[in-house]
N, CA, C and O atoms as a GROMACS GRO file, in nm:
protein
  332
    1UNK      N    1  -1.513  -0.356  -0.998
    1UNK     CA    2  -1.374  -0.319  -1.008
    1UNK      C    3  -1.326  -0.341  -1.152
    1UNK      O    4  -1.374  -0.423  -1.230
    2UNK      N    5  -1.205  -0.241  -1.181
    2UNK     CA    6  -1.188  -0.287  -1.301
    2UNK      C    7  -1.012  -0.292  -1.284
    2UNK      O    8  -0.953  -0.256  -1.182
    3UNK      N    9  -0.947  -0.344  -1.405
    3UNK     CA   10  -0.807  -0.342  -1.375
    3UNK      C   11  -0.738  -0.267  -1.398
    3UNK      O   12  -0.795  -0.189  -1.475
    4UNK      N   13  -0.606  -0.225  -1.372
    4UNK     CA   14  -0.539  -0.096  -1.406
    4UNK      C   15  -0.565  -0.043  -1.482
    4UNK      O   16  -0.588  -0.113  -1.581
    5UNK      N   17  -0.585   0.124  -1.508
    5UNK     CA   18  -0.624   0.209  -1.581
    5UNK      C   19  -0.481   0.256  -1.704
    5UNK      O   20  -0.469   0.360  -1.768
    6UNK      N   21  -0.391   0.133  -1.698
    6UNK     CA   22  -0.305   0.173  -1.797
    6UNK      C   23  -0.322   0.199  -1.921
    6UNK      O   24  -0.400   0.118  -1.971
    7UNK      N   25  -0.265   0.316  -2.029
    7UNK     CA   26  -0.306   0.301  -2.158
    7UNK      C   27  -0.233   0.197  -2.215
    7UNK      O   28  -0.293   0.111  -2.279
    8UNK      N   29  -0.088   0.192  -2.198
    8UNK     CA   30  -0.017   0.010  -2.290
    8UNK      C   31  -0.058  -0.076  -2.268
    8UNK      O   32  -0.060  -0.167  -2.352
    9UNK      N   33  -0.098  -0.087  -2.174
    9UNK     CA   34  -0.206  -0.214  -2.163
    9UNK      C   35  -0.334  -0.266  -2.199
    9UNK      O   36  -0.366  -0.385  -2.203
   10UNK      N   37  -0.429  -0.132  -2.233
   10UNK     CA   38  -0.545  -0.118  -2.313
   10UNK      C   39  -0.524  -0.039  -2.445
   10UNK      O   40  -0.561   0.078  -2.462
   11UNK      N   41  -0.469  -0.109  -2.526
   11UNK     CA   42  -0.511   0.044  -2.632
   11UNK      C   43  -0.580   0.053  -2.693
   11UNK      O   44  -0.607   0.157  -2.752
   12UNK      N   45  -0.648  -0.070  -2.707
   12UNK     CA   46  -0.819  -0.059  -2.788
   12UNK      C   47  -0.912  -0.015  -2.690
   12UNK      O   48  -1.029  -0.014  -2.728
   13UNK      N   49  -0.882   0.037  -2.530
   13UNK     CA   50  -1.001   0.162  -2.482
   13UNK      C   51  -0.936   0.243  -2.440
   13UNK      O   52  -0.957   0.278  -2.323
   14UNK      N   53  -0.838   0.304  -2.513
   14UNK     CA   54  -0.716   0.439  -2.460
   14UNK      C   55  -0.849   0.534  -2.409
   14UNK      O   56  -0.882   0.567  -2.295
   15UNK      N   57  -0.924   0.568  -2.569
   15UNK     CA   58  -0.991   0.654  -2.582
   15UNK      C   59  -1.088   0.683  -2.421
   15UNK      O   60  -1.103   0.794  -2.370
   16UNK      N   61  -1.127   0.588  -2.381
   16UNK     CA   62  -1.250   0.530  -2.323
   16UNK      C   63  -1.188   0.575  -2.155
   16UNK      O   64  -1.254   0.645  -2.077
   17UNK      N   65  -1.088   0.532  -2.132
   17UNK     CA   66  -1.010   0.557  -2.026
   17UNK      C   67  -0.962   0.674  -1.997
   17UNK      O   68  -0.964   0.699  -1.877
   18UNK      N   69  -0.924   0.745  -2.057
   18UNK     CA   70  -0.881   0.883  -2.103
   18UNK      C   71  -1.015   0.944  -2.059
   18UNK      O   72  -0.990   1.044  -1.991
   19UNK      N   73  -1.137   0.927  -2.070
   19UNK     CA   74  -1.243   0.996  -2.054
   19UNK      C   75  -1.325   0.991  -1.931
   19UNK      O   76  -1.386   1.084  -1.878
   20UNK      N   77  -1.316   0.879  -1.896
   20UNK     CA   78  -1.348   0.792  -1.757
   20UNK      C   79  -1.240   0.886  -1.674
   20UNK      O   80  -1.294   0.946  -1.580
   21UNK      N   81  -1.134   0.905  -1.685
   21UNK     CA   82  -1.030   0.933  -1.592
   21UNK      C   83  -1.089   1.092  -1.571
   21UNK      O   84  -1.132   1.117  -1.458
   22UNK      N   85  -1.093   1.178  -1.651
   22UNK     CA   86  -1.113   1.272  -1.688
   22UNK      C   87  -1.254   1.346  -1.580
   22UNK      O   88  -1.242   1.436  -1.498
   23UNK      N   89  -1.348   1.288  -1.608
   23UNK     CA   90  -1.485   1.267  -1.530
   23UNK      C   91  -1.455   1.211  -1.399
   23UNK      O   92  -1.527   1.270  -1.318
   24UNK      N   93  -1.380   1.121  -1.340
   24UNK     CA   94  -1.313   1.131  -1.186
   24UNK      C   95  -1.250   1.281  -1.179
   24UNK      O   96  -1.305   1.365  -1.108
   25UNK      N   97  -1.157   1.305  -1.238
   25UNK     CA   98  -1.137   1.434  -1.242
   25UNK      C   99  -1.195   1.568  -1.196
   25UNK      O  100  -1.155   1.655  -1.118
   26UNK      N  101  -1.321   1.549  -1.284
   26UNK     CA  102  -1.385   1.655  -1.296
   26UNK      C  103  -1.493   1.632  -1.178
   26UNK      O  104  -1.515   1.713  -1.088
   27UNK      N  105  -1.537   1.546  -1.189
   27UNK     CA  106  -1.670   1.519  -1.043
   27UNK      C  107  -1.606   1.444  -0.945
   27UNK      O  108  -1.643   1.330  -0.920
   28UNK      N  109  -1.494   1.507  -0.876
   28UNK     CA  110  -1.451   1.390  -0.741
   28UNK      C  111  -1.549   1.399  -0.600
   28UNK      O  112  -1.500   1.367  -0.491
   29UNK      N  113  -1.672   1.440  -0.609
   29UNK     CA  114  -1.762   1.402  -0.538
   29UNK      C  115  -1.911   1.314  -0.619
   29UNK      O  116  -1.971   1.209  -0.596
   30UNK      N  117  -1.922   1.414  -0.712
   30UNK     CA  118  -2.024   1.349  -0.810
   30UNK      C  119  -2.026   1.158  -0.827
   30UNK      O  120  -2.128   1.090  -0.820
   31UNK      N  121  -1.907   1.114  -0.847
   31UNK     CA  122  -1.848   1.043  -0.907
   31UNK      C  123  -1.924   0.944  -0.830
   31UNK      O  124  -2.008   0.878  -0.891
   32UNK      N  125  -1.902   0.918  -0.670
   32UNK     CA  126  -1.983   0.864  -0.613
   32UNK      C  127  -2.078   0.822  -0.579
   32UNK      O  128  -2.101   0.723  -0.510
   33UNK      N  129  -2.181   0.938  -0.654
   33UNK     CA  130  -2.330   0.909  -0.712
   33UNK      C  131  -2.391   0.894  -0.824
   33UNK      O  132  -2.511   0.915  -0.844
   34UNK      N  133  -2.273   0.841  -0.936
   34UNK     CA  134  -2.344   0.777  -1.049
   34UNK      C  135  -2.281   0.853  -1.171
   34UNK      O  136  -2.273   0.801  -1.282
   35UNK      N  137  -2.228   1.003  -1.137
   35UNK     CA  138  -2.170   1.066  -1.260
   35UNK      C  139  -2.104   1.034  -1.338
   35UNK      O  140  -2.086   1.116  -1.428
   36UNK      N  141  -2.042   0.917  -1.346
   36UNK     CA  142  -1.931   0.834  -1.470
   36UNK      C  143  -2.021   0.722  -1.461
   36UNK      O  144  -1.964   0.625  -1.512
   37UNK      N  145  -2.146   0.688  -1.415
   37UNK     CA  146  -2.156   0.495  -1.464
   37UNK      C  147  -2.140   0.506  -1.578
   37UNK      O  148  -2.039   0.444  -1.613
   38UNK      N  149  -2.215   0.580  -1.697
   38UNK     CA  150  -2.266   0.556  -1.840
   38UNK      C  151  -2.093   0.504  -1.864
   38UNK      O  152  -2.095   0.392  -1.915
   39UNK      N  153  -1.972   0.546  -1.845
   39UNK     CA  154  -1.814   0.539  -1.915
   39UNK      C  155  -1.787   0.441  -1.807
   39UNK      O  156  -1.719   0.349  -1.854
   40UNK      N  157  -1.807   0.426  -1.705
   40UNK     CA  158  -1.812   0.290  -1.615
   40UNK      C  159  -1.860   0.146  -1.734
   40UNK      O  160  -1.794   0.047  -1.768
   41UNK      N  161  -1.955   0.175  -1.761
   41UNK     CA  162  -2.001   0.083  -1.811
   41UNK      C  163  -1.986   0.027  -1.984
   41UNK      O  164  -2.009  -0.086  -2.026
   42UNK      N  165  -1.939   0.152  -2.065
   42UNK     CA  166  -1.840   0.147  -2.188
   42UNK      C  167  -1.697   0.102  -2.136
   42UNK      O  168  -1.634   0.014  -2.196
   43UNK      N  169  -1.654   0.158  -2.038
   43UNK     CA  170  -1.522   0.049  -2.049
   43UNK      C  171  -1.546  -0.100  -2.009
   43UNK      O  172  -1.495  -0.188  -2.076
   44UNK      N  173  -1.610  -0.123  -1.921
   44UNK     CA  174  -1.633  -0.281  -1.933
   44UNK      C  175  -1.677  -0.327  -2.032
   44UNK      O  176  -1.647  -0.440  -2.068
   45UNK      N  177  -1.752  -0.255  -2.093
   45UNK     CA  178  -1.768  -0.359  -2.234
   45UNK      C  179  -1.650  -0.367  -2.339
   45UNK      O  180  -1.622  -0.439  -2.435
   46UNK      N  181  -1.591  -0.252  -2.272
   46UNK     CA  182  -1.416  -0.283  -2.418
   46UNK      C  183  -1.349  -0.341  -2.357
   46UNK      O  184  -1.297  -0.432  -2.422
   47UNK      N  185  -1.314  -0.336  -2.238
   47UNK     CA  186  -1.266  -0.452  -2.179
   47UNK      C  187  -1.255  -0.599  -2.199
   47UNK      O  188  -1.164  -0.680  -2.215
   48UNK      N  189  -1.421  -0.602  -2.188
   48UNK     CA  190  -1.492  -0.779  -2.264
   48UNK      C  191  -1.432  -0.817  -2.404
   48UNK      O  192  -1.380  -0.921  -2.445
   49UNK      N  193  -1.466  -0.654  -2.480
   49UNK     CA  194  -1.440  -0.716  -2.629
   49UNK      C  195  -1.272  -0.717  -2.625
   49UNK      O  196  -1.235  -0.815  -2.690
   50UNK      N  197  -1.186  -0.660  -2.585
   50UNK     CA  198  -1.046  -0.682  -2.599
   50UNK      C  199  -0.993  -0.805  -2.552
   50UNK      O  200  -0.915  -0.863  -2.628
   51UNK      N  201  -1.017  -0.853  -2.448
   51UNK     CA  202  -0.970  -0.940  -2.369
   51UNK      C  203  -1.085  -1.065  -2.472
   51UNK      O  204  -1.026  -1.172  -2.478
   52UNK      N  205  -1.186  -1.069  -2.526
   52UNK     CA  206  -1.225  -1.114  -2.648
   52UNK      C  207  -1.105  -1.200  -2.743
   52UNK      O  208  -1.058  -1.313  -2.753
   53UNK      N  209  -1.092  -1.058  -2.807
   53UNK     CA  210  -0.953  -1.039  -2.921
   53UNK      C  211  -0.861  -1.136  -2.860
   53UNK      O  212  -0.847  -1.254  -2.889
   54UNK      N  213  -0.786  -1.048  -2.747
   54UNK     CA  214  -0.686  -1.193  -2.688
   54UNK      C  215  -0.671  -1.293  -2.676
   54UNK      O  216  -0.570  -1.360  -2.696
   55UNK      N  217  -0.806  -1.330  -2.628
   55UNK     CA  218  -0.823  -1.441  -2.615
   55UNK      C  219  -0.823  -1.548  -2.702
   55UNK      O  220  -0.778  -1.655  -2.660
   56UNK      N  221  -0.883  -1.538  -2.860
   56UNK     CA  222  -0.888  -1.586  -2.994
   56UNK      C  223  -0.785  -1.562  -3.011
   56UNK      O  224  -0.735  -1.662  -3.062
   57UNK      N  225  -0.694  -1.465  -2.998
   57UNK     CA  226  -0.576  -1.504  -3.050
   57UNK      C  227  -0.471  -1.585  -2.998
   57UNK      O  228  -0.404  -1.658  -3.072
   58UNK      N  229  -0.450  -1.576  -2.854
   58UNK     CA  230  -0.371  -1.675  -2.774
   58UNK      C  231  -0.404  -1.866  -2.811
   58UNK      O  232  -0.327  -1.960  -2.795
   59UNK      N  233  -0.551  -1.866  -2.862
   59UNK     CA  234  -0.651  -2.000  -2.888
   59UNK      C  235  -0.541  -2.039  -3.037
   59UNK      O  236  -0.485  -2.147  -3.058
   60UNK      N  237  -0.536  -1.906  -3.127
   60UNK     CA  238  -0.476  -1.958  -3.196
   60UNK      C  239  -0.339  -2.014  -3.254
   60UNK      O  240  -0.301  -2.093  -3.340
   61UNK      N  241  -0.276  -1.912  -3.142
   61UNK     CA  242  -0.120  -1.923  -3.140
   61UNK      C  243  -0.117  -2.095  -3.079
   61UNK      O  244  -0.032  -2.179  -3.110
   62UNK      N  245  -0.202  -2.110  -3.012
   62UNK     CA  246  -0.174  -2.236  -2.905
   62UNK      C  247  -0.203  -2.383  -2.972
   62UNK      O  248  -0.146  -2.487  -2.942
   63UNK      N  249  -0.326  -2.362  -3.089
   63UNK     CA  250  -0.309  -2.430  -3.194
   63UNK      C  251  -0.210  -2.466  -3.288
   63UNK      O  252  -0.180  -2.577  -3.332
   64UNK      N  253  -0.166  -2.362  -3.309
   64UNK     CA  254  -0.011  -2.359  -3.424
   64UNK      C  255   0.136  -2.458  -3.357
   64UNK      O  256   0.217  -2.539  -3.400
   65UNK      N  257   0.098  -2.375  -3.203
   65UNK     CA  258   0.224  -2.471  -3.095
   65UNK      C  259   0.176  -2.606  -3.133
   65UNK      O  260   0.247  -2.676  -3.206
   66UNK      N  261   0.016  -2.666  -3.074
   66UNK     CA  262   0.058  -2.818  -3.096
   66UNK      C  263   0.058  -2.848  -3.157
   66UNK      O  264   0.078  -2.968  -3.139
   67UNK      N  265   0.041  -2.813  -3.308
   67UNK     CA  266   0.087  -2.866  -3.455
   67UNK      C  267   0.190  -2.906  -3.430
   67UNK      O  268   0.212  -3.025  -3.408
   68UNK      N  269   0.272  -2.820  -3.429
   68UNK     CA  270   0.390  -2.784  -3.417
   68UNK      C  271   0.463  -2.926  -3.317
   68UNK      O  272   0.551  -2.998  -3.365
   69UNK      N  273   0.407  -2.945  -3.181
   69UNK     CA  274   0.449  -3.000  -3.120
   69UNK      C  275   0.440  -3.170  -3.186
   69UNK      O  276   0.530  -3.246  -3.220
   70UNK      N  277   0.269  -3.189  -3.187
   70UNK     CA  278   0.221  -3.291  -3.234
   70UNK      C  279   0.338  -3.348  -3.386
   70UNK      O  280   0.385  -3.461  -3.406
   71UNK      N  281   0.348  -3.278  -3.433
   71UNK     CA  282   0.484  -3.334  -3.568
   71UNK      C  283   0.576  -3.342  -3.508
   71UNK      O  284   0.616  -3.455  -3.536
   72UNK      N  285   0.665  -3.287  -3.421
   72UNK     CA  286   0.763  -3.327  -3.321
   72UNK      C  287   0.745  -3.468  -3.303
   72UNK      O  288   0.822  -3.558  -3.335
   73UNK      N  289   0.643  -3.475  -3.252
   73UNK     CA  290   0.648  -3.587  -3.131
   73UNK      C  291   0.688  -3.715  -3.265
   73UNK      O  292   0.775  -3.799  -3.286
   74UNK      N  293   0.578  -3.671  -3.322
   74UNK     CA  294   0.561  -3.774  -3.466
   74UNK      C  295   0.713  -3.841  -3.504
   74UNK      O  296   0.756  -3.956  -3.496
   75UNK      N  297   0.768  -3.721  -3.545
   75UNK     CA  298   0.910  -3.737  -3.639
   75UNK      C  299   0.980  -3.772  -3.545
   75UNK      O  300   1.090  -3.810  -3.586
   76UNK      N  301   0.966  -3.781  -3.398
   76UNK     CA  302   1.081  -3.849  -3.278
   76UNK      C  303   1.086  -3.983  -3.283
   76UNK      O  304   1.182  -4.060  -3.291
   77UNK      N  305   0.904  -4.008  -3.274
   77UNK     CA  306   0.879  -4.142  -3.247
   77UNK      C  307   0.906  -4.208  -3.384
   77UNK      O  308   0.965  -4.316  -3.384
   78UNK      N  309   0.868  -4.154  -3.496
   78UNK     CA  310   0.986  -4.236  -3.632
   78UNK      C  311   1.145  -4.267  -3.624
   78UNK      O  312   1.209  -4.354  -3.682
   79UNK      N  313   1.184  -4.178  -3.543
   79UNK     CA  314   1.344  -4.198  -3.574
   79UNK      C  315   1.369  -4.281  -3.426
   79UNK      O  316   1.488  -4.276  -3.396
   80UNK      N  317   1.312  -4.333  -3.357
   80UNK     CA  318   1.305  -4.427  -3.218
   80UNK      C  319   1.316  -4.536  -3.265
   80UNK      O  320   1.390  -4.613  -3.206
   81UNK      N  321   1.242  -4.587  -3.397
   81UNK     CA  322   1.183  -4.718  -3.425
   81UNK      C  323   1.309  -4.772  -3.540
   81UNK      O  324   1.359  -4.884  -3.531
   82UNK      N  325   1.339  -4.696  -3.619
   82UNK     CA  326   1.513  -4.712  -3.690
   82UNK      C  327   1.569  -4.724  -3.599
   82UNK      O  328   1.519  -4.828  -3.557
   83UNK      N  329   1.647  -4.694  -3.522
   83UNK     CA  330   1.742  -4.729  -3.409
   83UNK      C  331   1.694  -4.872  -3.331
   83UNK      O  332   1.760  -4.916  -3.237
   0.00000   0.00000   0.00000
């Protein structure tokens, strides 16, 4: 299975999906016996590599937060100890 065939949601395999869709299209019996695996099996791999991408990037946003947080906490617990 794969997940919605949306393009805003994939746009690094618009292309890929667009073509896959296309080939259901065109073989809606074929389809059943193997006529799209080869694009079956290119979109899962852009899939992998996108959700890849995301993934490193969410890793890094989430780094920046606990910087972010971690000096918070820091500069709280300094101004706790004056008082």
């Amino acid at each position: 299975m794969h997940p919605p065939l949306t393009l805003h949601r994939h746009p690094m395999c618009a292309e890929i999906i667009e073509q896959f869709q296309k080939c259901h299209l065109d073989h809606p019996y074929a389809k059943f016996f193997g006529e799209c695996t080869d694009l079956k099996i290119k979109l899962d791999k852009c899939f992998r590599q996108e959700k890849a991408v995301k993934r490193k990037a969410n890793f890094e946003e989430s780094k920046k937060l606990k910087e972010r947080l971690q000096a918070y906490r820091k500069e709280a617990a300094g101004t706790e100890n004056i008082m």
